[in-house]
C-alpha positions as CSV (number, residue, x, y, z in Angstrom):
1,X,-88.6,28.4,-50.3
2,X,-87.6,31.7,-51.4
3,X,-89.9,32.9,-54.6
4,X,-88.0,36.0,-55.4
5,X,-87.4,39.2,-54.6
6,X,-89.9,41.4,-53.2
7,X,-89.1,44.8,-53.1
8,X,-86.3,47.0,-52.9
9,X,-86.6,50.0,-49.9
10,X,-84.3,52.7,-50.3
11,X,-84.0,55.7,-47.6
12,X,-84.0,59.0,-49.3
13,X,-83.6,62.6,-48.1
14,X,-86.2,64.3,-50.7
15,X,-88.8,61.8,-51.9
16,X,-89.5,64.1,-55.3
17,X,-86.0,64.3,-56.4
18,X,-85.8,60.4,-55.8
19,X,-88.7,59.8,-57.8
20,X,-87.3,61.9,-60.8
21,X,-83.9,59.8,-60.8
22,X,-86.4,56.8,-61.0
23,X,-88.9,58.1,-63.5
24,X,-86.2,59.3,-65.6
25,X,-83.7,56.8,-65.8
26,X,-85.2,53.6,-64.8
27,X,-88.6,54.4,-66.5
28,X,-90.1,53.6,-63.2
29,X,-94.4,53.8,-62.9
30,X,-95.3,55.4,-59.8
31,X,-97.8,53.8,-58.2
32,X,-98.2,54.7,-54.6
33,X,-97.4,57.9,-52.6
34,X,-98.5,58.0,-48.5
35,X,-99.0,61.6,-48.7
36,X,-99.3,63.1,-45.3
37,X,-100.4,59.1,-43.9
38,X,-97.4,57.7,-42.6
39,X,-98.6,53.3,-42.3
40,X,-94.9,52.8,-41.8
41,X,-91.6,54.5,-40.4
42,X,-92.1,57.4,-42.2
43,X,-93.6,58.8,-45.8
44,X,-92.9,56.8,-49.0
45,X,-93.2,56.6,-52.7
46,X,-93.8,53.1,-54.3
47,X,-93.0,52.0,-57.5
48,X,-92.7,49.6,-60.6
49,X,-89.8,49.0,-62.7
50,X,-90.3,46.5,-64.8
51,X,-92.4,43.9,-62.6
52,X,-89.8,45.2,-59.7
53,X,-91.5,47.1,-56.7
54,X,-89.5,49.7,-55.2
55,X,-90.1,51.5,-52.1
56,X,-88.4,55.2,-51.0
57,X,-89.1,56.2,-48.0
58,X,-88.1,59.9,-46.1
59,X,-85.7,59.6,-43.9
60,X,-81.8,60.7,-43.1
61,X,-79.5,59.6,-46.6
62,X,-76.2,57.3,-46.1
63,X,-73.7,59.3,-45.2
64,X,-70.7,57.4,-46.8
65,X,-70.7,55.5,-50.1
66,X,-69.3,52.4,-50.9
67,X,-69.3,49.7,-53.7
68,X,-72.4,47.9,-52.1
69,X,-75.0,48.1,-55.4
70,X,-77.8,47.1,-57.1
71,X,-77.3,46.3,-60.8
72,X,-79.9,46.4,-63.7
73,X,-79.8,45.2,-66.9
74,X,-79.6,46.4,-70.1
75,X,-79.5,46.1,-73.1
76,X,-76.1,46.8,-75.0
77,X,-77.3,49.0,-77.7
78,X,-79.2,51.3,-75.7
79,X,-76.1,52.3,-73.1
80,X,-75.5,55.5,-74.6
81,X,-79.1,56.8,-74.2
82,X,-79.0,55.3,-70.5
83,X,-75.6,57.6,-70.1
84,X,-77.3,60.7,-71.2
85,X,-80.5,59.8,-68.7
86,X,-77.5,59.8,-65.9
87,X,-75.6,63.0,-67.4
88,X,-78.9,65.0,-67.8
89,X,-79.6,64.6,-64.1
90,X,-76.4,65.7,-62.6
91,X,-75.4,62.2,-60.9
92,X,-71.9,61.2,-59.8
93,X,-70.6,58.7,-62.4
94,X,-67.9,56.3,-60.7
95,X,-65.2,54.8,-63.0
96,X,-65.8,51.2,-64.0
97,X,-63.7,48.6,-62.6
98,X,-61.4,46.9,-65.4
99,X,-63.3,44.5,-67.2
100,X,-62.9,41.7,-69.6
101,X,-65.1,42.4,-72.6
102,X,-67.1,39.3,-72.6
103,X,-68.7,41.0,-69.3
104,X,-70.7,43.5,-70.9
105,X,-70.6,47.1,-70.3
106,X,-71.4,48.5,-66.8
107,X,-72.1,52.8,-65.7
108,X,-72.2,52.9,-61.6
109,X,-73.5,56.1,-60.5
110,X,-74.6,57.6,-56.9
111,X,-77.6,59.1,-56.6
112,X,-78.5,61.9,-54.5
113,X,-78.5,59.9,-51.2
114,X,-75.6,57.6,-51.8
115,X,-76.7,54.8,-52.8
116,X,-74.8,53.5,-55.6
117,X,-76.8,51.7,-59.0
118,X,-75.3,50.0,-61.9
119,X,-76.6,49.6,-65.5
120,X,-75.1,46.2,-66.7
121,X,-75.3,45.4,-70.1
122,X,-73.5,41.5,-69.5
123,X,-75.6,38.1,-68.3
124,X,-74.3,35.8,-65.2
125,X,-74.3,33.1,-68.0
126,X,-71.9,35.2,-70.3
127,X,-69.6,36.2,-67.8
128,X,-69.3,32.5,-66.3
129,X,-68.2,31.0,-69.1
130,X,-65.7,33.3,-69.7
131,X,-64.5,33.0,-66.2
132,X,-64.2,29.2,-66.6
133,X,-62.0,29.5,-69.4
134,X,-65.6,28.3,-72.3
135,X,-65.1,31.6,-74.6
C-alpha cells in the first residue's frame, strides 16, 4: 500500500543556486548537505518544505523543457508576494494555460535547470465539481 510520497529528487547543475530558488520561494529548511561525501550518485542538498523532503543532487540539468511539473499550493491571497519571490530571482515565467475561474490561480516557472514548478492556488475538490457541471 502506497503511504505517500517520499521525496522529490531533482538533478541540478549548481547545487547553491538551487538551494536559493528553494529557500527563497518555497521557504524550504535545509537540512542536509553531503559536502565533499558523495553516499550516492553524486553531491546533494536535502530539504523540507513543509513536511515534503526534497533532494538536489549535482549533476548535468535537462536540456529541453516541457510541461511535465510539480505543483504546490497556495494560498489565493498570498499569489502576488509568491510572484515577486519568482520575479526577484530572475526565473522564466511561462504563460498560464486558459483557465476557468473556479480553478484557482496558477504561475509555472523554470528554474535554472529546467524543471518546470507551479504555484496553484485551486483544490482537486474545487476544480472537479466544476468540471462535472456542481458550480
Amino acid at each position: 500500500m502506497i503511504e505517500g510520497i517520499s521525496h522529490l529528487t531533482f538533478i541540478v547543475k549548481d547545487l547553491e543556486r538551487t538551494a536559493a530558488v528553494l529557500k527563497t520561494i518555497f521557504d524550504a529548511e535545509e537540512i542536509y548537505s553531503s559536502g565533499e561525501k558523495t553516499f550516492s550518485l553524486s553531491a546533494e542538498k536535502y530539504f523540507l518544505v513543509n513536511g515534503l523532503w526534497i533532494c538536489i543532487m549535482e549533476g548535468d540539468p535537462l536540456t529541453e523543457r516541457t510541461y511535465n511539473h510539480v505543483a504546490f499550493q497556495i494560498p489565493d491571497e498570498e499569489f502576488e508576494a509568491f510572484e515577486s519571490r519568482v520575479y526577484d530571482l530572475g526565473l522564466d515565467i511561462k504563460s498560464s494555460r486558459p483557465r476557468i475561474e473556479e480553478e484557482g490561480r496558477s504561475l509555472y516557472f523554470y528554474d535554472f535547470d529546467n524543471h518546470l514548478f507551479e504555484l496553484h492556488t485551486g483544490s482537486l475538490s474545487k476544480r472537479l465539481r466544476r468540471y462535472q457541471g456542481n458550480e
